[in-house]
N, C-alpha and C positions, 0 to 999 in steps of 0.2 A: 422031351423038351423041358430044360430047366424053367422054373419061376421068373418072373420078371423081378429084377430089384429094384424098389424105389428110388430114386435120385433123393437123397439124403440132404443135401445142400437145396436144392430145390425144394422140396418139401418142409423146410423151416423158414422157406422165403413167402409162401402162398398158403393159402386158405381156399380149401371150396364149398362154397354156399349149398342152402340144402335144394337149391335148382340145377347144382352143377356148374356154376359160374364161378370164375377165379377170380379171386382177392390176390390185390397185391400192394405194397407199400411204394411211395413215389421216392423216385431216386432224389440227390440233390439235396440232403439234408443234412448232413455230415461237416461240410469243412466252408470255410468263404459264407459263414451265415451274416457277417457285419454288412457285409455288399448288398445280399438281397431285402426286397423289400421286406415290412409284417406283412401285409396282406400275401405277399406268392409263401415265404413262409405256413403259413396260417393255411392256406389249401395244400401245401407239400404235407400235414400232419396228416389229411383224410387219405383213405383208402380207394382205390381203382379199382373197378371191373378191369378186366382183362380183354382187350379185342380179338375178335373170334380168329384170325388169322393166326397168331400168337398161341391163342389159346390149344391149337390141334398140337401143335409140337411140345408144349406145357403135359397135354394128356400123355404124351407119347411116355413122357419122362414120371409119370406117378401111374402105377397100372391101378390103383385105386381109384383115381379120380372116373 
């Protein structure tokens, strides 16, 4: 049985903590920033845990995590 390959693209997109929880970036930052407020801007900059449901198909795709 070959190796598993990392998901390459996914793996520049996440971060995993040193409890094994996933970092990820909030989408919606990109384009149409004069419409949204500062404040929803202002929290689009922090970082998200990842909800566990998500999270199982996330590992599938990093055999490191």
């Amino acid at each position: 049985m070959p190796k598993m390959k990392t998901h390459r693209g996914l793996a520049k997109r996440v971060k995993i903590t040193a409890k094994g929880k996933i970092k990820v970036a909030h989408g919606g930052k990109s384009h149409h920033l004069h419409q949204k407020e500062q404040d929803r801007k202002r929290r689009l900059r922090k970082t998200v845990i990842v909800d566990k449901s998500v999270e199982k198909r996330i590992k599938k795709l990093l055999p490191y995590a």
